[in-house]
C-alpha positions as CSV (number, residue, x, y, z in Angstrom):
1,X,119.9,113.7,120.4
2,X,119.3,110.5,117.8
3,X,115.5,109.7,117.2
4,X,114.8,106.3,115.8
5,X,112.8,106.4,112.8
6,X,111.4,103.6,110.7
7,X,111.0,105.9,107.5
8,X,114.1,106.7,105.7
9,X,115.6,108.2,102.5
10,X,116.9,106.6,99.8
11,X,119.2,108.8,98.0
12,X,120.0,107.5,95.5
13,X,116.1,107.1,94.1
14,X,115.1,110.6,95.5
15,X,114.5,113.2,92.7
16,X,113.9,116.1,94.4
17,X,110.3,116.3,93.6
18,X,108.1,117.5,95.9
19,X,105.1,115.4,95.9
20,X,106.2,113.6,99.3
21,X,105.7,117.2,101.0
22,X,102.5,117.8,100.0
23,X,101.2,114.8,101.6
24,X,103.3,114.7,105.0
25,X,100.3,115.6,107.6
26,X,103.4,117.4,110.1
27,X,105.0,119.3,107.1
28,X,108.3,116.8,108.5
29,X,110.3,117.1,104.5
30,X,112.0,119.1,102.9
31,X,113.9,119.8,99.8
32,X,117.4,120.8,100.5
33,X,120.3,119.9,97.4
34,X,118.1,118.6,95.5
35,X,117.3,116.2,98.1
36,X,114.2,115.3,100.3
37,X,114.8,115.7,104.3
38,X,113.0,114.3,106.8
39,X,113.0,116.7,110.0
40,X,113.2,114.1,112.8
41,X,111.4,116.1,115.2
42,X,108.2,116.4,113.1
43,X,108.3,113.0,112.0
44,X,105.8,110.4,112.6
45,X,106.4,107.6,110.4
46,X,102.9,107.9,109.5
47,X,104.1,106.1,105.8
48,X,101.9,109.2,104.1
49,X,106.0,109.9,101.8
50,X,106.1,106.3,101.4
51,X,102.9,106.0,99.8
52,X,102.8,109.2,97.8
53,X,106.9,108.8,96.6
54,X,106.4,107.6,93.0
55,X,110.4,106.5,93.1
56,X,109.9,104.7,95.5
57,X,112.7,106.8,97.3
58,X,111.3,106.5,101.1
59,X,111.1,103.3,102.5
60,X,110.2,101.7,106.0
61,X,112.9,99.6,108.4
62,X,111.2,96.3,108.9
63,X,113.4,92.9,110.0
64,X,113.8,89.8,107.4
65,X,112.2,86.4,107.9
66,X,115.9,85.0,108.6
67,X,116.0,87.2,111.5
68,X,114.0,83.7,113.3
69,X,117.9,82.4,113.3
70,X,118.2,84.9,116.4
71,X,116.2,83.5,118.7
72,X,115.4,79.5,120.3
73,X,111.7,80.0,120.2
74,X,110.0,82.2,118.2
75,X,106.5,84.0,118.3
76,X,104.8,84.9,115.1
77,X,102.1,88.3,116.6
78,X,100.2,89.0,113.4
79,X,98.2,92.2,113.4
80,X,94.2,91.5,113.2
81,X,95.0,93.3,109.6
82,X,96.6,90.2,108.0
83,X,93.4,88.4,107.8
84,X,92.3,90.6,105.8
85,X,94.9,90.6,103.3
86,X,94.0,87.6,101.5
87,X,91.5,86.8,98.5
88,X,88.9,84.2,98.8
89,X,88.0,83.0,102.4
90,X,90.9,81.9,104.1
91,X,90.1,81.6,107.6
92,X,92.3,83.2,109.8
93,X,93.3,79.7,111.4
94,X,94.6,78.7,108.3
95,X,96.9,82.1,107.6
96,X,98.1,81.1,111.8
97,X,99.1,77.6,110.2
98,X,100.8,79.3,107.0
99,X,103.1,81.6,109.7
100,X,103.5,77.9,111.2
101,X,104.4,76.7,108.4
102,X,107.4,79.7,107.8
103,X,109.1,78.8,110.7
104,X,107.8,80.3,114.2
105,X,107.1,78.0,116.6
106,X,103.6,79.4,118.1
107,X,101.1,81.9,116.8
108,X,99.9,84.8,119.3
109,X,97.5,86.8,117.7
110,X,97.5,90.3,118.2
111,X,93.6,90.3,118.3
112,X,94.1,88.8,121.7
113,X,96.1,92.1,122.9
114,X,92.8,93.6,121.7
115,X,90.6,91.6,123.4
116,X,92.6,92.6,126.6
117,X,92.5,96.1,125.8
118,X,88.5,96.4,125.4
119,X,88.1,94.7,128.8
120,X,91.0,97.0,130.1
121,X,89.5,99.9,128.3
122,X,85.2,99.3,129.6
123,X,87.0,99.1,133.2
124,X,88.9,102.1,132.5
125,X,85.9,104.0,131.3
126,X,83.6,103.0,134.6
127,X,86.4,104.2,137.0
128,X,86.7,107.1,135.3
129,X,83.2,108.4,134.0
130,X,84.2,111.9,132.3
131,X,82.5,114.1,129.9
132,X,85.7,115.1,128.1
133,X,86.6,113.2,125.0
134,X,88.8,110.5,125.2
135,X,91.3,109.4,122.1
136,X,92.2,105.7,121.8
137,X,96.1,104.8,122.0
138,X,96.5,102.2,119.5
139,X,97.9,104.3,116.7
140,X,101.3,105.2,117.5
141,X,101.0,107.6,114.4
142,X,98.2,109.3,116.2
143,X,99.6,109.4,119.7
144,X,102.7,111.1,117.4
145,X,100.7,113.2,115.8
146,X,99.0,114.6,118.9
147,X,102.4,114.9,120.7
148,X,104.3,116.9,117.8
149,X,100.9,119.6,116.3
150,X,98.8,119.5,119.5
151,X,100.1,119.0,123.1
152,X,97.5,120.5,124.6
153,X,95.3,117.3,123.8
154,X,97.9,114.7,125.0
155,X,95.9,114.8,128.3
156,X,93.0,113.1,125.9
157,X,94.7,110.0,125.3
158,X,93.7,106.8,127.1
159,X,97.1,105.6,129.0
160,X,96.9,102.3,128.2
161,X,99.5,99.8,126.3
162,X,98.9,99.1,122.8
163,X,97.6,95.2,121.7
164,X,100.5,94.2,119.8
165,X,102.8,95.4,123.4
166,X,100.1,93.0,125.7
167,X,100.4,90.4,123.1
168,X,104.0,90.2,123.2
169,X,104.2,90.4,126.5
170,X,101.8,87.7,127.1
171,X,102.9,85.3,125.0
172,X,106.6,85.3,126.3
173,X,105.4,84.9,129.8
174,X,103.2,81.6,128.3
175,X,106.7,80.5,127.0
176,X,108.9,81.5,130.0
177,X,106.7,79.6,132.3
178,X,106.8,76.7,130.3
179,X,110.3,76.8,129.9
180,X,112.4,78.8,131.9
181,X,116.0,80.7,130.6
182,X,115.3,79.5,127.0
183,X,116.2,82.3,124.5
184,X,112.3,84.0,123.2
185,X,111.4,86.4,120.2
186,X,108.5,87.8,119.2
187,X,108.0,89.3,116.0
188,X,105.3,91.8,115.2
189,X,104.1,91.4,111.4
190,X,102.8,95.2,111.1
191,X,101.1,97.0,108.6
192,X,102.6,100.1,109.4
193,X,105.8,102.0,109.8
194,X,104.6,103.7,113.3
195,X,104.1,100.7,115.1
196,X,108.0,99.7,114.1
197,X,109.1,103.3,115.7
198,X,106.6,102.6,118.9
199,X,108.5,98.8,119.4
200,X,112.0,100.4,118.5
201,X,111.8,103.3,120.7
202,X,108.8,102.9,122.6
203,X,108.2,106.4,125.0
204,X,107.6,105.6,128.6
205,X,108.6,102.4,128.6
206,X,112.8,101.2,128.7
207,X,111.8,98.7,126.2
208,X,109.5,96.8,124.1
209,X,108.3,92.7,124.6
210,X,108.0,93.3,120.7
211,X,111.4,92.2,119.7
212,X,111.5,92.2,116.0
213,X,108.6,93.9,113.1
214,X,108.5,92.2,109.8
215,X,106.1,93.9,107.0
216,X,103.2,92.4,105.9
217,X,104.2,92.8,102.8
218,X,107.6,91.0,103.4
219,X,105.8,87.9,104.5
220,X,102.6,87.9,102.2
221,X,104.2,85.8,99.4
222,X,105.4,82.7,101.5
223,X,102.2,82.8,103.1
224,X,100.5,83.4,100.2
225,X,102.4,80.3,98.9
226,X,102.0,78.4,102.3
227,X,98.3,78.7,102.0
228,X,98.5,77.2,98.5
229,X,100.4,74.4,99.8
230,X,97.7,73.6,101.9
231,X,98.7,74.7,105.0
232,X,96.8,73.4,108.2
233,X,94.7,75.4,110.3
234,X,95.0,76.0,113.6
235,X,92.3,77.4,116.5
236,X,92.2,80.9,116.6
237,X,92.0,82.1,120.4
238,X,90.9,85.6,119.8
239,X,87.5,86.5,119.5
240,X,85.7,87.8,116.4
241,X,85.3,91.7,118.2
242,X,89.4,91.6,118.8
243,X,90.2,90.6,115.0
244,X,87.5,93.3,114.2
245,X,89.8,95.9,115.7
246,X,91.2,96.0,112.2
247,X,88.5,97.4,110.6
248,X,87.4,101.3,110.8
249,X,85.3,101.5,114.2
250,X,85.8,98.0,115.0
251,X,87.6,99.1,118.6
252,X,84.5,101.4,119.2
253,X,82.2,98.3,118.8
254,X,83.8,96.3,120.8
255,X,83.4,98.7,123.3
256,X,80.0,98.9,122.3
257,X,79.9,102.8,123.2
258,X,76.8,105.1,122.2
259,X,78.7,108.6,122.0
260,X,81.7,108.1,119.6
261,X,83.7,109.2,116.7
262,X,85.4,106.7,114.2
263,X,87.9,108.6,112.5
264,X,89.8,106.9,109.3
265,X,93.0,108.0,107.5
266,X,95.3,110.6,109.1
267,X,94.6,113.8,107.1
268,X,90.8,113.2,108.7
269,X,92.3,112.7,111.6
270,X,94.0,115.9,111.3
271,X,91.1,117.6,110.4
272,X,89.6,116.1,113.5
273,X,91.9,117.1,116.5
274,X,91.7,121.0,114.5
275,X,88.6,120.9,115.8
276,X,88.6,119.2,118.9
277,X,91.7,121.6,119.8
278,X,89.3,125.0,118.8
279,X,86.6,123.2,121.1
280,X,84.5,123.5,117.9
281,X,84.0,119.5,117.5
282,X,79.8,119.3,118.0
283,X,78.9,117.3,121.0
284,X,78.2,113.7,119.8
């Protein structure tokens, strides 16, 4: 069976070491001919071996900026993270008018997925009062992660859509209604390999709204240039709480929740669902 994944091998720059192994939180690599492996079925596309490869030998599959040519209208979804990406205070209305300014013809923030899924979420929660802990969805790494090392806990996980799949999915029906037939793309700019795999080959879905994932880092020095350029701003439609979603327990105080856990970085997270999987996790 072929699994899509967004974390690949480069040959050519692999050396063999080992240091990629040591950091891979599903022990997914290994070392066969002199060669790093990843095990498909372990994988996932966490970007731990992308950080931690000092050849720079593992890399993730994003799409180019030129990949706009594709479509008649196109839909920039940046991830609340971008905001963030920037020195001094540029707003994020500006950085919407630098993705303008790129090419795509309308701005969707991903935030606004977010603000969805905290209203979806406190409904959720009310319908369904439960002692039990409950894990959040938005990390496809996670949701991974719990899937391949602990299936016993997949029971845990809220069943709800991630913000970047509600953004998508509102934004082309905005577009559709406006204009029927005409040919739309939306492009996730992501921080993270995961969320490419999750739009790629999403898992209970046939398909993803997102149609295209370009890097951050692919599109931070036109922006970066855009800005300089003096790039107009536009209004922001997400609130403050959904563009907080980036930052480490910002989707807990949105939902403004009194027991909780914010967990950061997967290795805690590891550590984390040990615990919650030996019942040993004190009761918060």
């Amino acid at each position: 069976m072929e699994i899509f994944h967004s974390v690949i091998l480069d040959e050519d720059k692999c050396q063999g070491c080992t240091n990629c192994i040591k950091h891979c939180p599903t022990e997914a690599i290994r070392v066969r001919k002199g060669k790093a492996r990843i095990i498909n079925l372990r994988c996932i596309d966490c970007g731990e071996c992308i950080r931690a490869c000092q050849h720079d030998a593992k890399k993730a599959l994003t799409d180019a900026l030129f990949s706009l040519k594709e479509f008649e209208y196109c839909i920039a979804l940046p991830a609340p993270t971008l905001y963030g990406q920037f020195p001094g205070a540029v707003s994020p209305g500006v950085i919407n008018g630098a993705l303008r300014a790129l090419g795509f013809d309308q701005v969707y923030e991903v935030a606004r997925g977010a603000d969805y899924c905290t209203m979806v979420t406190k409904e959720f929660l009310r319908a369904n009062p439960t002692p039990r802990p409950l894990i959040n969805s938005a990390c496809p790494a996670v949701v991974r992660l719990i899937q391949v090392l602990f299936p016993g806990l997949v029971n845990l996980i809220l069943p709800l859509e991630t913000p970047a799949e509600i953004a998508a999915q509102n934004a082309k029906k905005e577009v559709l209604e406006r204009e029927p037939g005409i040919k739309v793309g939306t492009f996730f700019i992501t921080p993270c390999p995961a969320k490419v795999t999750a739009h790629q080959a999403p898992e209970g879905n046939p398909f993803s709204q997102v149609d295209r994932n370009i890097a951050i880092s692919t599109v931070y020095g036109p922006l970066l240039k855009a800005i300089k350029n003096g790039a107009p701003e536009e209004n922001i439609k997400a609130s403050g709480v959904g563009i907080g979603w980036a930052r480490s327990g910002g989707e807990i105080q949105a939902l403004g929740l009194s027991k909780h856990l914010t967990v950061d970085g997967i290795n805690e997270v590891l550590t984390i669902l040990e615990e919650l999987e030996m019942e040993s996790l004190p009761e918060l």
